[in-house]
TORKOL-4160 file (C-alpha; in steps of 0.2 Angstrom, whole numbers, padded with zeros to 4 digits, m for minus):
89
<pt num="1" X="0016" Y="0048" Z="0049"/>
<pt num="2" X="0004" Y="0050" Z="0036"/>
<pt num="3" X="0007" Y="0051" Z="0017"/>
<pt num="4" X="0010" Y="0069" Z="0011"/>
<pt num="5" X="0001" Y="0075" Z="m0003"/>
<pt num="6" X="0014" Y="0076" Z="m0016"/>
<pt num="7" X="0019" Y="0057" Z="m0012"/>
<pt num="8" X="0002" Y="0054" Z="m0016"/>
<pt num="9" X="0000" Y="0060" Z="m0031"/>
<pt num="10" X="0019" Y="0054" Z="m0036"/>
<pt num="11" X="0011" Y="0037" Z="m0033"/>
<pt num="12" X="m0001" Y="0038" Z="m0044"/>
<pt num="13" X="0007" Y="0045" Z="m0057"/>
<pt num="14" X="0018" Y="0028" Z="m0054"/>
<pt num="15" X="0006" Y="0016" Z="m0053"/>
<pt num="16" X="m0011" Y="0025" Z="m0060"/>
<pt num="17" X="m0016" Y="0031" Z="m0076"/>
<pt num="18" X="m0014" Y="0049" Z="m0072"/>
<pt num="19" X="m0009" Y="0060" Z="m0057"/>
<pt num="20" X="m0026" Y="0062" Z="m0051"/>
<pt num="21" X="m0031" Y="0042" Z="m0051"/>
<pt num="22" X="m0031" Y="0039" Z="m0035"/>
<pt num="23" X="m0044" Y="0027" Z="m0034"/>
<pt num="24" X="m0038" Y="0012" Z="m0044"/>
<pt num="25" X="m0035" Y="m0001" Z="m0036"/>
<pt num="26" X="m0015" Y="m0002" Z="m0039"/>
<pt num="27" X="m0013" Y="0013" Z="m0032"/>
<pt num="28" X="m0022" Y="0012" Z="m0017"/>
<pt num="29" X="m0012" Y="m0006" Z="m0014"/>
<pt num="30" X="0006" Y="0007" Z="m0017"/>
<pt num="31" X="m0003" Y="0021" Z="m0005"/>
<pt num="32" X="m0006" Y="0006" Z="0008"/>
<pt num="33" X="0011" Y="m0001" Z="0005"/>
<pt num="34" X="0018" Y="0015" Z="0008"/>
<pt num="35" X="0008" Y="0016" Z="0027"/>
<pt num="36" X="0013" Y="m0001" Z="0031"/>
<pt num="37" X="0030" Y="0004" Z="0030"/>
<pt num="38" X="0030" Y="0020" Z="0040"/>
<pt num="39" X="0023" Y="0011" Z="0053"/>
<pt num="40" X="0034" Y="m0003" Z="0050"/>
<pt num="41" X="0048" Y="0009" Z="0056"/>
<pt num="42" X="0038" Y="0018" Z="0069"/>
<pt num="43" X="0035" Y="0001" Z="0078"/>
<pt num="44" X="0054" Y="m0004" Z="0077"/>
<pt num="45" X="0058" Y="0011" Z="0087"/>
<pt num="46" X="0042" Y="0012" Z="0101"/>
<pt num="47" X="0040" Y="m0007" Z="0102"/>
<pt num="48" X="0025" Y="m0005" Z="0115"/>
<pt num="49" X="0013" Y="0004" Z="0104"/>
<pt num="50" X="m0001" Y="m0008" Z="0101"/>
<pt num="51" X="m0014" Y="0004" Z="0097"/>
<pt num="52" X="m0001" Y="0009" Z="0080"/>
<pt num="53" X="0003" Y="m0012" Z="0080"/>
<pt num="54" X="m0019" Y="m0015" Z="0077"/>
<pt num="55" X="m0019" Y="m0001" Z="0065"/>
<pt num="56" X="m0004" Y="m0006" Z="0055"/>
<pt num="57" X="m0013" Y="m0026" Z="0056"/>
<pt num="58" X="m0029" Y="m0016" Z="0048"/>
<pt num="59" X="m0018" Y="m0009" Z="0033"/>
<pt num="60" X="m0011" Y="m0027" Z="0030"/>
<pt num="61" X="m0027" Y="m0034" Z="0029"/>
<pt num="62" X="m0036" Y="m0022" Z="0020"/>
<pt num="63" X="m0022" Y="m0023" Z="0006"/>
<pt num="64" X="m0022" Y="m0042" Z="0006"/>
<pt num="65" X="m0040" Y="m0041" Z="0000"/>
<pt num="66" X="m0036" Y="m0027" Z="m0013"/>
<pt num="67" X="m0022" Y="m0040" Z="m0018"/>
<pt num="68" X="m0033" Y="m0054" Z="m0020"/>
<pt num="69" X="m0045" Y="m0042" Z="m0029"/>
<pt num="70" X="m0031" Y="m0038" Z="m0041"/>
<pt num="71" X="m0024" Y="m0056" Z="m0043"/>
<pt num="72" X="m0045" Y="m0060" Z="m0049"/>
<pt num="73" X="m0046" Y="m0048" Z="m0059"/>
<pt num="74" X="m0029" Y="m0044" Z="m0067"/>
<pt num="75" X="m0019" Y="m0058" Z="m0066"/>
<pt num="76" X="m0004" Y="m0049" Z="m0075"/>
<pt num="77" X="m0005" Y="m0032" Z="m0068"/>
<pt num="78" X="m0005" Y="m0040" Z="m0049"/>
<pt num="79" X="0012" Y="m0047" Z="m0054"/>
<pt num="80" X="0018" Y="m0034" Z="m0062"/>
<pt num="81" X="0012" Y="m0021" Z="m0044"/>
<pt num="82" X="0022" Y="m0037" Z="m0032"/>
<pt num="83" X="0038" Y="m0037" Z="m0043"/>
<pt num="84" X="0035" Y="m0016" Z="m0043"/>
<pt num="85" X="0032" Y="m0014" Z="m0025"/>
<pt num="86" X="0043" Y="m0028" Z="m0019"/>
<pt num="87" X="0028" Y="m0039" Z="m0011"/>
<pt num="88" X="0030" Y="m0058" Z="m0008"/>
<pt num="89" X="0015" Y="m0068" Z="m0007"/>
C-alpha cells in the first residue's frame, strides 16, 4: 500500500529538481497524491475500513496545507503541479 522506492524516486525526478529531492514541497504534494489514490482504491473495494478511511482523511488534509503553502508561495508553480497531477480546487 505504500509507495515503493522506485516510484519515489520517479516522482521526484518528475516533479523535483533531481532524483534525490524529496523534500520539496511539489513532490511531497505528488508522493501524497500518489497515497490518496491507493487508498482511494483500497476503500472502494473494503468499504468498512474506517481506520484506512481516517488515515486517507489525514493525507487529504495534510496535502491541502502543502497546497495552500505552494499556492502562497508559488502561485505559478501550484498551477502548473494541479494541471500536472490532475487536482481541482
Amino acid at each position: 500500500m505504500t509507495l515503493t522506492a522506485e516510484r519515489k524516486r520517479e516522482l521526484a525526478t518528475q516533479f523535483g529538481a533531481s532524483e534525490t529531492d524529496t523534500g520539496s514541497t511539489k513532490v511531497q504534494i505528488a508522493q501524497l497524491t500518489e497515497r490518496i489514490n491507493q487508498l482511494t482504491d483500497h476503500l472502494r473495494q473494503h468499504a468498512g475500513d474506517h481506520h484506512s478511511r481516517r488515515g486517507l482523511l489525514m493525507l487529504v488534509g495534510r496535502r491541502r496545507r502543502f497546497l495552500n503553502y505552494l499556492q502562497r508561495t508559488d502561485l505559478e508553480g501550484y498551477r502548473e503541479l494541479v494541471r500536472a497531477l490532475g487536482l481541482r480546487k
